[in-house]
N, C-alpha and C positions, 0 to 999 in steps of 0.2 A: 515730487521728491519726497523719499519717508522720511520720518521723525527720526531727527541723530540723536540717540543714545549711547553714552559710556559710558563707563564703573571705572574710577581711580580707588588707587590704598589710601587710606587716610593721610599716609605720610607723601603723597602727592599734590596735595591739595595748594601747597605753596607755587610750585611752579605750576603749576596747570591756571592759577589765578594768576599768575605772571605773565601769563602766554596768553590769556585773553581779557586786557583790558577793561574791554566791554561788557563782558559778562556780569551780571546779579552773581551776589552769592544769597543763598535761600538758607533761613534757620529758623527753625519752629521754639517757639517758645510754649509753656503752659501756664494754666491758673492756679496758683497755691493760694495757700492760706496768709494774707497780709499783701498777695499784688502775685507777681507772674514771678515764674522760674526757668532756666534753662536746663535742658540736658547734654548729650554727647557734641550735639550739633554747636551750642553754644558757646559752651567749653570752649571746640576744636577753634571757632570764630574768633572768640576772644584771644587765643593765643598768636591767632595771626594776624589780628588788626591792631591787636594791644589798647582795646577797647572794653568796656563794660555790654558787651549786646544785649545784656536784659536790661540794664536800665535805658540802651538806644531802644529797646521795643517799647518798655513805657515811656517814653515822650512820643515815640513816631505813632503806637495803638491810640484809638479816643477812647477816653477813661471809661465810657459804658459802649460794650463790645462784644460780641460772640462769634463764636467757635469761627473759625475759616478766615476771620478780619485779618486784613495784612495792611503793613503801613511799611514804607520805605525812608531810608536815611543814606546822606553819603557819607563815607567817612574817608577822609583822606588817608593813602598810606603810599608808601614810599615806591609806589611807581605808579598809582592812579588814585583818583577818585574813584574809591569804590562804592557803588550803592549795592546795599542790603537791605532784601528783603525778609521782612519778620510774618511769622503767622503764625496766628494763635492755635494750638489744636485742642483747646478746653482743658477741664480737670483730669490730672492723671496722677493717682496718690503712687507715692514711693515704692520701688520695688516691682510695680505695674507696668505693661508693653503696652502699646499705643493699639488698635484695634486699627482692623485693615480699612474700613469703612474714614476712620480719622487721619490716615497714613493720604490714601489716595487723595483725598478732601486736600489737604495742607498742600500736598506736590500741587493739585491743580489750581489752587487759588494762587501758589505762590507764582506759577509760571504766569498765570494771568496778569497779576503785576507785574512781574519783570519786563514783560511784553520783549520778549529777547533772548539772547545767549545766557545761558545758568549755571550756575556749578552749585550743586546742593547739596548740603548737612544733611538731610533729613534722611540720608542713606544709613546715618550713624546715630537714628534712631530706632533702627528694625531690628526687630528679632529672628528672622529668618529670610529665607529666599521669598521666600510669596510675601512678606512684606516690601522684599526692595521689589520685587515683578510691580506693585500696588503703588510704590515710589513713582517708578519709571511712565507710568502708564499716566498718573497724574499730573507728571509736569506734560506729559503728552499731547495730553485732553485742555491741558490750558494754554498750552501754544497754539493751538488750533485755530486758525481765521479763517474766516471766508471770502474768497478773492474774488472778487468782482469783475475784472478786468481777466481778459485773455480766457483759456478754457475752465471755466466752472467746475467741472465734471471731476476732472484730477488737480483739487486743493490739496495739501498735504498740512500739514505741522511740519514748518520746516526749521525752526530756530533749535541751535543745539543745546543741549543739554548735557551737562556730566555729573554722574551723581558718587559723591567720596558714600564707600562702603568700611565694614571691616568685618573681618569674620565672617563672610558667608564664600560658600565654596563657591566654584562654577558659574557663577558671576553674569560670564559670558554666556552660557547657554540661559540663564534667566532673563537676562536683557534682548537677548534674541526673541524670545517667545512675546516680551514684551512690545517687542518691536509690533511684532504680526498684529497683538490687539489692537494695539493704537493706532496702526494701518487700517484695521475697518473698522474702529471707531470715529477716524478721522472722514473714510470716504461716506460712510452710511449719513454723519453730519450734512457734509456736503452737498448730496444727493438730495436732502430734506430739506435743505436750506434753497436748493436750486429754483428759480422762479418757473412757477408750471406751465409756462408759455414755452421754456427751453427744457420743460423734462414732461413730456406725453409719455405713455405706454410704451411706445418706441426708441425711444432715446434712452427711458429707462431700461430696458431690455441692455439695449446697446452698453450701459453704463454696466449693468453687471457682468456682461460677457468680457468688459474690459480689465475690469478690476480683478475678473478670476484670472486673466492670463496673465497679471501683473505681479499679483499676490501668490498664485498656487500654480500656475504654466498647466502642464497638462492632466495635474493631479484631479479638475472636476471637468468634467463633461457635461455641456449645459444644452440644451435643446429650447427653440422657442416655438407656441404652437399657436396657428394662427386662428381667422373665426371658424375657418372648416372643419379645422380639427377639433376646435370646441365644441363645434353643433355633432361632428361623428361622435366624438366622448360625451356627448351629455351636458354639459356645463352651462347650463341652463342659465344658473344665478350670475355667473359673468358676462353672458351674453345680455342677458336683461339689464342690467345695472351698465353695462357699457354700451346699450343700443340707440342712448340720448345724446354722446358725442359725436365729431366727423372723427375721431384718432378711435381704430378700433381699437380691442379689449384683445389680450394674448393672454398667453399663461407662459411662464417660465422654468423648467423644470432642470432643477440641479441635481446629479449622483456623483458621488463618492464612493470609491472602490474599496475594500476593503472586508476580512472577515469577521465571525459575529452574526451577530443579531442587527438589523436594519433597526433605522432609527430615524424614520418619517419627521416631516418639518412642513407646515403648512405656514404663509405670512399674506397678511392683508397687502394687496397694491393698489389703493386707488389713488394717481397721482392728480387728482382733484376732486373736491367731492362737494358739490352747489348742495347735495338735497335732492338732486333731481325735482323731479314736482313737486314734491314735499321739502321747496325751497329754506335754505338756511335763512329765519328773518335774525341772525343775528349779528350783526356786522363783524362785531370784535370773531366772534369760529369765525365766519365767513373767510375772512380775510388769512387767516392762517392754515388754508383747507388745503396747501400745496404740501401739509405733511401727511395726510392722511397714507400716504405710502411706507412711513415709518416702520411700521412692522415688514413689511415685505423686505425693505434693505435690511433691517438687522439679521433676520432670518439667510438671508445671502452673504451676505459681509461674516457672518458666525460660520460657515458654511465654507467658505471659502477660507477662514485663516485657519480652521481644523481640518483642510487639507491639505492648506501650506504648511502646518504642522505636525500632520503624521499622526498614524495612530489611531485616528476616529471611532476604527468601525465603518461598517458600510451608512450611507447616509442618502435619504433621498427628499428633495424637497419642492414641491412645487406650488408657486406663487400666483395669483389667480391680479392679473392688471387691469385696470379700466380707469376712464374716465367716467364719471356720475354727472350728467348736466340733464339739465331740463329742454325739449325740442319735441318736433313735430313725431320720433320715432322714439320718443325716451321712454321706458317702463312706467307703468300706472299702477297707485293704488287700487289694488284689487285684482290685477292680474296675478296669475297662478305660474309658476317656473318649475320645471323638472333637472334633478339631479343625475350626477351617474349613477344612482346606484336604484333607483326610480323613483323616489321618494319624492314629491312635492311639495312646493311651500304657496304661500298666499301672500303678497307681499303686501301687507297692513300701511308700508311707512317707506315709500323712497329713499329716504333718509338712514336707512338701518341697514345699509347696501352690504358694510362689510360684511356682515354673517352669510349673508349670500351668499361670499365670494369663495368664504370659507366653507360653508358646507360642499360646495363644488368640491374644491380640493381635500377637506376631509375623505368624503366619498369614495374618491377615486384610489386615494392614499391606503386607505383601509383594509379596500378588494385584496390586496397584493400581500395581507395579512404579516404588518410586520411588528419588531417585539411592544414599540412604545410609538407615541404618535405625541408630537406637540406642535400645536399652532400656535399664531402669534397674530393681535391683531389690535389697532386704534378704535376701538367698537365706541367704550362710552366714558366715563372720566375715573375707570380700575376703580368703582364702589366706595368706598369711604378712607379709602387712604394717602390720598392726597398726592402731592408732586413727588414724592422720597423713594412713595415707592410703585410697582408694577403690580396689580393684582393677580392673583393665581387661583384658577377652579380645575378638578378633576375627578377623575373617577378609579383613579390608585394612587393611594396615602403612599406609597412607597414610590413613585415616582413623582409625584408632589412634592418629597422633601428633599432627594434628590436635584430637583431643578431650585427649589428655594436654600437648597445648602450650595449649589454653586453660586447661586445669587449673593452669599452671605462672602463666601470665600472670594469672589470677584469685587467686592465692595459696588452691588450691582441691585440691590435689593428687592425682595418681592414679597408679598403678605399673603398668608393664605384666606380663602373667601368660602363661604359653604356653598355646596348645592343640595338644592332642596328639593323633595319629590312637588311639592305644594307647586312648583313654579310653572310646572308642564300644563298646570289647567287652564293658565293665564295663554297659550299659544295654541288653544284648538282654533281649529277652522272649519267652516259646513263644506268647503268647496275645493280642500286640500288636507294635506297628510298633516301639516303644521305649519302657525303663522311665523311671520318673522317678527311681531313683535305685538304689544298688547294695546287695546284701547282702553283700559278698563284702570290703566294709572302709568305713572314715568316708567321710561325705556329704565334699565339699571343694569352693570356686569353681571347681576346675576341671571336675568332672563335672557340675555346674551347669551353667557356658559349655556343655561339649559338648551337653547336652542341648538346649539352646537352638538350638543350632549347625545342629539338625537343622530347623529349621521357616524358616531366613530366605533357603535353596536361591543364587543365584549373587548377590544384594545384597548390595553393600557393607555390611559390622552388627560393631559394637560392643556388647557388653557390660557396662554398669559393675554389679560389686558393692557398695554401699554399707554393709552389714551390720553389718561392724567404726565406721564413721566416723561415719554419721547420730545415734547416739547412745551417749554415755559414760556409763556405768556411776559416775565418779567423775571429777575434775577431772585435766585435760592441756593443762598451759600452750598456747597462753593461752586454751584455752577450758573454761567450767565444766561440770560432769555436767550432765547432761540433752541435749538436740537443738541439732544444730550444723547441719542444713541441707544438708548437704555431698548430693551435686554441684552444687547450683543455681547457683551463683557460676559454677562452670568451665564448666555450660550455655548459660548466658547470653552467656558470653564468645564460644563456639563458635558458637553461633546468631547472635550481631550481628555475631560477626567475620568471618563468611561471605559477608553480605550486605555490607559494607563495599566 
């Protein structure tokens, strides 16, 4: 079931909270100077509970608190006990519009709390349509569960939501588009979150064939290619890195119809990854290695709701899947893998499997010479930028900023990272074209990028590492541990925004 989204008028807000009982209402508060303030939302609150809600947020907020904190109260009123939800969205001086980054945050922490039916102010904080899209998308993302019981595969965000607007036109067509993201942001979760006993190679396959006919009917056309076809095409580094499990290694390969210029997409899938021989000693990764397939969902789910929504541009993407274990047939340190496009690598580090996977499909993507190429991949922890954001390396500053302006605009973020000629010296090999990675000091995003760097020749190619971001270890306002999705928002963005 998708995520229910509505847009009421403001002068709605009374019977619509009439009508559902149940429902939270959501209102954002901020931090001034002397304790917290409200704005439109609070206002609106106040008039219809006949309540003070900024001093209900300071009693329900703990006196030392930041940005995304929410704290609940009931307040009785004349046909329920209604609980409200407060959240803070930090300092915003007078006169000032809330940043899209702080909009989406507030919706998602608030629905978190509510754990339920919503009706939320925070719609009559925006300044424009892509702030209420940024509204709708976070209470989205924080209804989201994951369901344990029954089929895994198709969780949805299913608790409703309505969010009081004013002033913004078309409403409806921004809440639609709304819909589509938090449709694969909701499944790519899911997918990541799935235990890797019930999502091999094949099931994953199956899962994206499903969600495209869900999401987009016959707008992509998906092809799956099995080991024959990878040994006829070359795809050496997936065959190698998938040669130590019983679940073989496929490749998935999505098109999008459309005129223009092609716009290539490459994503990591390895829906487990031990190490291989160059076993993970480290329990805590070990144990959360059933995400390592993150990038390849985002890359599909992005893929898939820019075809449910029109417009793209032509789009081609292909996902290189494997299992990574350690066995009697799995790749060795020191054996050598060939590419499609001949080039070979030395594989230094079992462990370093996705670059692999990726040059496979770089390679092949390239041949077919289209305008831009970006890949997506869980390589290493996105360089020195922490959970917040996705790292980004490339070799055009104009499509570099490009994908970190839809990152900005999707409240989806990503940092730029250098490449360095210095880094290429660190991946010779005596007995290959290039290693996959170095002896000589730690693996890092940036020897990642360079490696990459070598297989995508004079196309325009981005990089994103999602490593650090796609999933938390433990809770980071405003999102909780486990799979957050990330880049799929800012994909989507850059992919529809293109076509636009």
């Amino acid at each position: 079931m998708a995520t229910t989204i509505a847009a009421i008028d403001v002068d709605g807000i009374a019977a619509t909270l009439a009508a559902r009982p149940e429902a939270a209402l959501a209102v954002a508060v901020r931090r001034a100077e002397g304790g917290l303030a409200g704005g439109a939302g609070a206002a609106a609150a106040a008039r219809l509970l006949g309540v003070d809600v900024v001093a209900l947020a300071g009693a329900a907020l703990p006196r030392e608190h930041s940005i995304f904190t929410t704290g609940v109260v009931a307040v009785p009123s004349a046909d329920a006990v209604r609980r409200v939800v407060v959240v803070d969205i930090g300092e915003l001086p007078p006169g000032r519009v809330l940043s899209g980054d702080a909009l989406f945050g507030a919706a998602l922490a608030a629905s978190r709390a509510a754990d339920g039916a919503i009706v939320s102010l925070l719609g009559l904080e925006v300044a424009d349509a892509a702030g209420l899209r940024l509204v709708a998308e976070g209470h989205a993302a924080g209804a989201w569960r994951y369901r344990r019981e029954g089929a895994p595969l198709v969780a949805r965000a299913e608790a409703e939501c309505v969010i009081a607007t004013t002033g913004i036109a078309d409403a409806a067509r921004i809440l639609h588009r709304a819909r589509i993201a938090a449709d694969a942001v909701a499944w790519v979760r899911t997918v990541v979150e799935t235990p890797p006993n019930l999502l091999g190679p094949r099931a994953f396959a199956d899962a994206v064939a499903s969600f495209a006919a869900d999401c987009a009917g016959d707008a992509v056309s998906i092809a799956v290619w099995d080991e024959a076809t990878l040994a006829e095409r070359g795809f050496g580094g997936t065959l190698g890195v998938g040669s130590g499990s019983v679940n073989p290694p496929l490749v998935i390969e999505l098109r999008v119809n459309g005129s223009g210029l092609v716009t290539a997409l490459a994503g990591k899938g390895i829906t487990f990854d031990s190490g291989g021989l160059n076993l993970k000693r480290d329990l805590g990764e070990i144990s959360w290695m059933k995400t390592d397939m993150a990038a390849a969902a985002a890359v599909a789910a992005a893929v898939i709701a820019a075809a449910a929504l029109g417009g793209s541009g032509p789009l081609h993407a292909v996902l290189p899947v494997a299992e990574n274990m350690p066995g009697g047939r799995a790749q060795r340190p020191g054996d050598v893998v060939r590419h499609p496009d001949g080039r070979t690598t030395e594989v230094v580090d079992t462990d370093c499997e996705g670059r692999l996977v990726l040059a496979d499909a770089l390679a092949w993507l390239v041949a077919a010479r289209p305008a831009r190429v970006i890949d997506v991949g869980t390589l290493t922890d996105s360089g020195a930028v922490g959970t917040a954001f996705w790292g980004c390396w490339g070799t055009s500053a104009v499509l570099a900023e490009e994908v970190l302006a839809a990152g900005r605009a999707a409240a989806d973020p990503g940092w730029s990272l250098p490449l360095h000629e210095s880094y290429a010296e660190l991946l010779t090999s005596r007995v290959a074209d290039i290693a996959n990675t170095s002896v000589e000091g730690p693996d890092t995003g940036q020897l990642a990028a360079t490696y990459l760097r070598a297989f995508v020749g004079d196309v325009p190619w981005v990089h994103i590492d999602n490593g650090s971001s796609a999933w938390l270890e433990r809770d980071a306002a405003p999102w909780p541990a486990g799979p957050t999705a990330t880049p799929v928002r800012a994909l989507i963005e850059l992919l529809v925004s293109a076509g636009e």
